[in-house]
C-alpha positions as a Markdown table, in Angstrom:
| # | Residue | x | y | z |
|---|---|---|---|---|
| 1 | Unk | 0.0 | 0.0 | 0.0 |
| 2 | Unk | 1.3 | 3.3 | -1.0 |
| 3 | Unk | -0.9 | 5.5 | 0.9 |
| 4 | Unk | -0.3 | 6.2 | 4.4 |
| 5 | Unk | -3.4 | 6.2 | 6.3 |
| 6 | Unk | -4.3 | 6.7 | 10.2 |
| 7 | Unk | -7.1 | 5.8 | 12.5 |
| 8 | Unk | -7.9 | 7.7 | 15.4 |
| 9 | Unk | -11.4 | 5.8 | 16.7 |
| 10 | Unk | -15.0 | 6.0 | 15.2 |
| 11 | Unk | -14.9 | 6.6 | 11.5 |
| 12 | Unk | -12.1 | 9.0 | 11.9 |
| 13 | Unk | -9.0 | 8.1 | 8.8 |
| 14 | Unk | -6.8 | 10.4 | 7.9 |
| 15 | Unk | -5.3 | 10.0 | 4.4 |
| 16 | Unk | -1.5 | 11.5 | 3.3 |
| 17 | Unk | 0.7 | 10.9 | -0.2 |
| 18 | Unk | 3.6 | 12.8 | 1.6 |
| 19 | Unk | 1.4 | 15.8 | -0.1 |
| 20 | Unk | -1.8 | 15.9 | 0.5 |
| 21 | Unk | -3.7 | 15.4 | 3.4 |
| 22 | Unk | -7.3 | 14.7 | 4.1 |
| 23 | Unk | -8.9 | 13.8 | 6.9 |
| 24 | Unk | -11.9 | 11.8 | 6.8 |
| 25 | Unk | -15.3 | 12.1 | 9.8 |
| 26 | Unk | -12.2 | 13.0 | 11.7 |
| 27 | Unk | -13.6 | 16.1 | 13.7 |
| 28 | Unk | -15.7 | 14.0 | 16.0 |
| 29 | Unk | -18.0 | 14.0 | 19.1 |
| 30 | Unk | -19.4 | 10.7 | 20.0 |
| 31 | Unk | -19.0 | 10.0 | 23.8 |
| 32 | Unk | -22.6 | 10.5 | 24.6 |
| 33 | Unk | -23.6 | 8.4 | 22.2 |
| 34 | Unk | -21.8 | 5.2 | 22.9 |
| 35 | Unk | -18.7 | 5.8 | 20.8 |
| 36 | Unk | -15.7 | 8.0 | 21.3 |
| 37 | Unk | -14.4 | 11.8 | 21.5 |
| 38 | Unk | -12.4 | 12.8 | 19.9 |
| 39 | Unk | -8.6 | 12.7 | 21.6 |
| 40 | Unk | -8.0 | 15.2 | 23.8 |
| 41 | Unk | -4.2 | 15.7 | 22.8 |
| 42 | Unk | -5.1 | 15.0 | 19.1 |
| 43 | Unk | -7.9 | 17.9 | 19.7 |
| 44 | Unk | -5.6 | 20.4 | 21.1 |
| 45 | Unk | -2.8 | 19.9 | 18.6 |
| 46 | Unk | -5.6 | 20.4 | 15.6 |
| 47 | Unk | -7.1 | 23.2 | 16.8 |
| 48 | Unk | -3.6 | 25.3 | 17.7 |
| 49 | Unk | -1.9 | 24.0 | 14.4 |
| 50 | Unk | 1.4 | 23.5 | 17.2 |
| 51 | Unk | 3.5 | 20.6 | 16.6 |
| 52 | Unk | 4.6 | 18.5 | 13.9 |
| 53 | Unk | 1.1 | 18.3 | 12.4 |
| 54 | Unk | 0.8 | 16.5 | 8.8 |
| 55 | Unk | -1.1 | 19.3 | 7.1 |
| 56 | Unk | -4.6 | 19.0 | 6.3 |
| 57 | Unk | -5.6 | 19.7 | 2.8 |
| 58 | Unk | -9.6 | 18.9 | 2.5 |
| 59 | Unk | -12.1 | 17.7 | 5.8 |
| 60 | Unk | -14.4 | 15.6 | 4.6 |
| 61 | Unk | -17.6 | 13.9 | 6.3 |
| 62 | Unk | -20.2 | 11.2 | 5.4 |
| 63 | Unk | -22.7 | 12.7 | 7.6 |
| 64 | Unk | -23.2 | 15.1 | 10.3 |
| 65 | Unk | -24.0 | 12.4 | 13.0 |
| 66 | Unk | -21.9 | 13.5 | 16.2 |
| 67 | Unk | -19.6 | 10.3 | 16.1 |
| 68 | Unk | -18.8 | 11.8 | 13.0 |
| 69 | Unk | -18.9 | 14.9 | 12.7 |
| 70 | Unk | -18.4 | 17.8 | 15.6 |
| 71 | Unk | -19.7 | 21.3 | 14.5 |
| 72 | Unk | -17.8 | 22.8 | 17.3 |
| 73 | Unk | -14.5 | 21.6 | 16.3 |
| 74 | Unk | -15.4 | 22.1 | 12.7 |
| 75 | Unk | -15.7 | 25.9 | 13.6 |
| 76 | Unk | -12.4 | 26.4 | 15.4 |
| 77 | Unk | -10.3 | 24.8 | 12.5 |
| 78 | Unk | -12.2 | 26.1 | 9.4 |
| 79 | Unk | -10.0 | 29.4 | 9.4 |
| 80 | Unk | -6.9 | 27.5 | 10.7 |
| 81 | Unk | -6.4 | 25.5 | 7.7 |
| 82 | Unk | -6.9 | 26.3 | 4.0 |
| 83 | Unk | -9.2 | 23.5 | 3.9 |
| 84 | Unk | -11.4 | 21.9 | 0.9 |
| 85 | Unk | -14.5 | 21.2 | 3.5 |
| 86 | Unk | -17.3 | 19.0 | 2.7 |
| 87 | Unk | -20.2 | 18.3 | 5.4 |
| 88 | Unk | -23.0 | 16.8 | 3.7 |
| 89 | Unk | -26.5 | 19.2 | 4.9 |
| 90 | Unk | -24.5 | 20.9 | 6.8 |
| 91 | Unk | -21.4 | 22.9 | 4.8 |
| 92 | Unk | -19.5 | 22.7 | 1.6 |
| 93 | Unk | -16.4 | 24.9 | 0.6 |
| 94 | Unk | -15.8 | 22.5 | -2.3 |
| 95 | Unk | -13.5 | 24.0 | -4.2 |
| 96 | Unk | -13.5 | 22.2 | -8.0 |
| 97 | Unk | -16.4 | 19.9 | -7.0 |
| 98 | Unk | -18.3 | 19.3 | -10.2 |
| 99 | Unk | -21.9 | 16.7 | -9.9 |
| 100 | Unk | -21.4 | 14.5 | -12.9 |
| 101 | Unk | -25.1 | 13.3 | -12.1 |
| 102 | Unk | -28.0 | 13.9 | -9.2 |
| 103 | Unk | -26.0 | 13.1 | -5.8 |
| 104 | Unk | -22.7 | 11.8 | -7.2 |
| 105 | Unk | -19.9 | 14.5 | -7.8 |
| 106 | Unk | -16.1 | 14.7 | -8.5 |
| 107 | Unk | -13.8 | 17.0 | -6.0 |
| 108 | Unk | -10.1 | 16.8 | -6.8 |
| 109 | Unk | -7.9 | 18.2 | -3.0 |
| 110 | Unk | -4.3 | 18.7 | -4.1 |
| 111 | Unk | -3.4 | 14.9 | -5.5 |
| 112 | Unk | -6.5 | 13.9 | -4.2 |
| 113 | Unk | -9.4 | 12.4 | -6.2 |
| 114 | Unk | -12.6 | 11.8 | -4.8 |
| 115 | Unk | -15.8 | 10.1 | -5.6 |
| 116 | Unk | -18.8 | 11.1 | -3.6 |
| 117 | Unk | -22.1 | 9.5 | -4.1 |
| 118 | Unk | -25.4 | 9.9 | -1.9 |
| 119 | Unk | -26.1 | 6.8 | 0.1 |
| 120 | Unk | -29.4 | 6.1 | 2.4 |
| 121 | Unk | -28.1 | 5.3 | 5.9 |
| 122 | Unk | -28.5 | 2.6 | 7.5 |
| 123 | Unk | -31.2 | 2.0 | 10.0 |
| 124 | Unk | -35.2 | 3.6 | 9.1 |
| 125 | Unk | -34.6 | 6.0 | 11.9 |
| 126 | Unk | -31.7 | 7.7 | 10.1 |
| 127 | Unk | -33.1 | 7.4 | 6.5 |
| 128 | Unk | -33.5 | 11.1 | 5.6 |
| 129 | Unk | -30.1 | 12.0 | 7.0 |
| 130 | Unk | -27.9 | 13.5 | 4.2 |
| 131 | Unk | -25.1 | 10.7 | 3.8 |
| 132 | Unk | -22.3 | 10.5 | 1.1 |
| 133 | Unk | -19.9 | 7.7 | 0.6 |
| 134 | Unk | -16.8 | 7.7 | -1.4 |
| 135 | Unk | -14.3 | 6.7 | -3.6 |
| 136 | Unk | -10.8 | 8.3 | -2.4 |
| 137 | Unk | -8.0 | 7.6 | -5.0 |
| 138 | Unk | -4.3 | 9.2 | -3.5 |
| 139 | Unk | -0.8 | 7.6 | -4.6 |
| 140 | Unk | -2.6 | 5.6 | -7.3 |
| 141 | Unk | -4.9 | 3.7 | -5.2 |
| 142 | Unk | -8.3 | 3.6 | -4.5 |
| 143 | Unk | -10.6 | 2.9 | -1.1 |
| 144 | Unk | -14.0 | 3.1 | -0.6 |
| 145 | Unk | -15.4 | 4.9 | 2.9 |
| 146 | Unk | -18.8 | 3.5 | 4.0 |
| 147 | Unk | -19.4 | 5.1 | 6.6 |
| 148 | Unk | -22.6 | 4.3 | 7.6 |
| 149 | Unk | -24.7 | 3.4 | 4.4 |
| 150 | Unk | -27.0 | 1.0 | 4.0 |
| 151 | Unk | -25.0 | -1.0 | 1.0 |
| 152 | Unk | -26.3 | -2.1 | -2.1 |
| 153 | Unk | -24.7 | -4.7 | -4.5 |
| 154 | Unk | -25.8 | -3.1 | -7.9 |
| 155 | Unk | -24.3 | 0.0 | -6.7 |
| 156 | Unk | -20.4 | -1.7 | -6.2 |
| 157 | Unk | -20.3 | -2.1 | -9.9 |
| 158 | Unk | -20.3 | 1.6 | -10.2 |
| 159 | Unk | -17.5 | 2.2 | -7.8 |
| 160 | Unk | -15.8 | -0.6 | -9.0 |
| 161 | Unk | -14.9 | 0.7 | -12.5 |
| 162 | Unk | -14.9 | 4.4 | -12.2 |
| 163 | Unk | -11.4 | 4.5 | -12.2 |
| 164 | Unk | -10.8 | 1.2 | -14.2 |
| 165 | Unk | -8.8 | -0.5 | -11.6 |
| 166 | Unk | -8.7 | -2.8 | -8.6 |
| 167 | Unk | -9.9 | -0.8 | -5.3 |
| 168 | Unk | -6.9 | -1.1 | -2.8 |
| 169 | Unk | -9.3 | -1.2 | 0.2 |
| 170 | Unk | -12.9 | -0.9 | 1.7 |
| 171 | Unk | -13.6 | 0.7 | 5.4 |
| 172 | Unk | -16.8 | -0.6 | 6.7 |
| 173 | Unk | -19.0 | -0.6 | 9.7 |
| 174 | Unk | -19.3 | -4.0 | 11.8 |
| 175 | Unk | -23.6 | -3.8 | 11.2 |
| 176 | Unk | -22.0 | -4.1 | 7.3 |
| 177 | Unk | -19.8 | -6.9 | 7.9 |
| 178 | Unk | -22.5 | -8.9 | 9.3 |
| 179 | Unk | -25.3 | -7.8 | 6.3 |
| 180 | Unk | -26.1 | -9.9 | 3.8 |
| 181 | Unk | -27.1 | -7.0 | 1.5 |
| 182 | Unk | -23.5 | -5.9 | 2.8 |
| 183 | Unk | -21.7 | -8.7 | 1.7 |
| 184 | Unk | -23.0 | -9.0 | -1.5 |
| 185 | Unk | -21.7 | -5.9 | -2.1 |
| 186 | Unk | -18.3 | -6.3 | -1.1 |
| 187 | Unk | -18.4 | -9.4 | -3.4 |
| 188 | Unk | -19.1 | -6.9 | -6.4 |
| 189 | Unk | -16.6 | -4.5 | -5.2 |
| 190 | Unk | -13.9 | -7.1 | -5.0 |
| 191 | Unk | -11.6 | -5.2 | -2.3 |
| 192 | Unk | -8.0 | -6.0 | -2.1 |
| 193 | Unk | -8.8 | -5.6 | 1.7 |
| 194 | Unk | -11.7 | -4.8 | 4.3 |
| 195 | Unk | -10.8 | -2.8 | 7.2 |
| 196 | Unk | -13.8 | -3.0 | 10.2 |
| 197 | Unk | -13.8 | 0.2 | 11.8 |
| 198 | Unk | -16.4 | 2.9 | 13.3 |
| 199 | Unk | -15.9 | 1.1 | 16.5 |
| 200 | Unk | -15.3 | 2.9 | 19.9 |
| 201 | Unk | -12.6 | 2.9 | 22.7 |
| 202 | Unk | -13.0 | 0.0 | 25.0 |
| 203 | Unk | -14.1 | 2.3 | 28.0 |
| 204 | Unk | -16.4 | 3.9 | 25.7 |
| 205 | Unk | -18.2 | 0.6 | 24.2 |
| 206 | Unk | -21.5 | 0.7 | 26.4 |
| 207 | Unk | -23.3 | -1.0 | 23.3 |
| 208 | Unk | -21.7 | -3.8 | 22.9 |
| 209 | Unk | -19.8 | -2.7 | 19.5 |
| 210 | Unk | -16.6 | -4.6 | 20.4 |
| 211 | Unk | -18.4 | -7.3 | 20.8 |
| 212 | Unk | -20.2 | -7.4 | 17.7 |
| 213 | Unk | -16.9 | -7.1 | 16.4 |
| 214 | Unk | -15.9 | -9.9 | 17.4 |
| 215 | Unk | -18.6 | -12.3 | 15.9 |
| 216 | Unk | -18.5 | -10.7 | 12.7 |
| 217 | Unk | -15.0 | -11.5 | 12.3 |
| 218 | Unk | -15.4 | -15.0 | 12.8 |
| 219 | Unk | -18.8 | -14.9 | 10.7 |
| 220 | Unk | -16.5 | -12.9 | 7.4 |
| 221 | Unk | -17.3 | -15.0 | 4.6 |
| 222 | Unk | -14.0 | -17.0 | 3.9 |
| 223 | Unk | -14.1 | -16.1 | -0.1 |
| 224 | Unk | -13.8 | -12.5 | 0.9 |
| 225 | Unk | -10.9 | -10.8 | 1.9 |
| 226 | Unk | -10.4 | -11.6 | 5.8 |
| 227 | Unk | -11.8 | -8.6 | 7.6 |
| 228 | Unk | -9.0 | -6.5 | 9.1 |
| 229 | Unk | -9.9 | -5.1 | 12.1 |
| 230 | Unk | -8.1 | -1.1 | 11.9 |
| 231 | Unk | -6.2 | -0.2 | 15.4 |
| 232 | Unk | -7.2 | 3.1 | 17.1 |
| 233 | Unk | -4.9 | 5.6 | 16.8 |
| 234 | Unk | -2.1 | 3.8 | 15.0 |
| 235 | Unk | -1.0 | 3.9 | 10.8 |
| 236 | Unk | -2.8 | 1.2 | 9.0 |
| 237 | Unk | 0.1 | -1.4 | 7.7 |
| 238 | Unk | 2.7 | -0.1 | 9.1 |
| 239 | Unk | 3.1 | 3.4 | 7.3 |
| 240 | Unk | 4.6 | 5.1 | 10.8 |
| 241 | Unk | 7.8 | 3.8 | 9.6 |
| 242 | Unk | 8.3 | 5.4 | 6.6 |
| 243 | Unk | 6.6 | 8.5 | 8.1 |
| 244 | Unk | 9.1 | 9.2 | 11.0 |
| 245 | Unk | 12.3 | 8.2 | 9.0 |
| 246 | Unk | 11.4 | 10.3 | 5.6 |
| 247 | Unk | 9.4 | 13.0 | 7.3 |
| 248 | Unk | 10.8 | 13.8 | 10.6 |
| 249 | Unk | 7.7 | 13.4 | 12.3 |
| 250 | Unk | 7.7 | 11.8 | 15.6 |
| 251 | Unk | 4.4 | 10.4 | 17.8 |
| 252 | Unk | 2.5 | 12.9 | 15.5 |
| 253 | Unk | -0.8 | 12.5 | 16.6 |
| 254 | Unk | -0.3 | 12.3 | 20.5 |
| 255 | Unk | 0.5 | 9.4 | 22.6 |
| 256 | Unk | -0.2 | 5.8 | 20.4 |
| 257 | Unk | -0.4 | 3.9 | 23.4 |
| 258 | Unk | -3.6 | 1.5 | 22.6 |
| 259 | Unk | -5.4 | -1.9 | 24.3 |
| 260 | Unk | -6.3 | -4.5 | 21.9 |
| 261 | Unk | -10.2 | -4.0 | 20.9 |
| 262 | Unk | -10.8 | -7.8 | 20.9 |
């Protein structure tokens, strides 16, 4: 994998090419609602710009759900960073964004390319919430970002060959690992890998998340890709490496001391 890409907890990924950087649901507040805040540390360092920050070239949500999406934090980094900001119902500063049809548009962030296409979330409760997934292709890959929709296998085919080439990877939600509307996606979408995230710290998992976790990792269909749970507030395959030694940058986002989730 080419791309460097860190989880902090919820849906929070933050995407960097040694260029561009774009952080993804990654301005959260979910603690009362049975998922995480947003790091303390990791909050303060955003919001001053101090330290030896990766810089933040677009902020981009699937929804405005408060485990994704804080509107408090939103507002104290908006003028910080010269930021490409989408926020589906809520606010868009979209820069070259350009809808190639009804609820699907193009946005290009630095060497950033990215697909966004309306989804339904999941759940009849949340139906009418404005929700976007997307297609993010940086360093000549491409991975699709859930976040909470309610997936359909027709629409993988579209993702699939937009750009004409095998999608590196596929971040879903452990209700869509255990789906079988879900999986038959995933099938169409053919992943190189599926990362399970959109799960909460340990002390914050009063719903059982971890646990659900758990039994939909031994459930993961064995012709799929095994399902890859994503560590909190760590680099996804081991990009920290090349980060500190060709960029200088040491324990960037705070302290990465983390429990196992399962």
């Amino acid at each position: 994998m080419q791309a460097n890409i860190f989880h902090t907890a919820n849906s929070g990924l933050y995407f960097w090419d040694g260029e561009t950087g774009i952080l993804v649901d990654g301005l959260y507040r979910g603690g009362a609602y049975g998922f995480s805040d947003l790091p303390q540390k990791l909050e303060q360092k955003i919001i001053s710009g101090e330290g030896n920050l990766p810089p933040i070239s677009g902020l981009i949500f699937t929804h405005c759900h408060p485990d994704h999406f804080g509107p408090d934090l939103l507002a104290a980094v908006k003028s910080r960073y010269n930021a490409t900001i989408y926020a589906p119902g809520y606010l868009a500063n979209s820069g070259s964004a350009r809808f190639i049809r009804p609820g699907v548009f193009r946005l290009r962030i630095g060497q950033a390319y990215i697909l966004g296409c309306a989804t339904t979330h999941d759940g009849a409760a949340f139906a009418d919430t404005p929700h976007y997934s997307y297609l993010l292709r940086m360093a000549g890959e491409s991975f699709f970002i859930a976040g909470d929709a309610k997936l359909q296998g027709s629409e993988a085919d579209f993702y699939r060959g937009y750009h004409g080439e095998p999608i590196e990877g596929a971040f879903i939600n452990v209700y869509q690992a255990l789906l079988p509307n879900s999986i038959a996606f995933l099938r169409r979408l053919a992943p190189q890998h599926i990362y399970l995230y959109h799960l909460p710290a340990p002390d914050d998992d009063c719903n059982g998340f971890i646990r659900l976790a758990q039994q939909a990792i031994r459930r993961f269909p064995q012709d799929l890709p095994s399902l890859e749970l994503v560590r909190q507030m760590d680099w996804i395959g081991g990009s920290e490496t090349v980060w500190d030694k060709e960029r200088g940058y040491h324990d960037l986002f705070g302290n990465q001391q983390h429990r196992s989730l399962l």
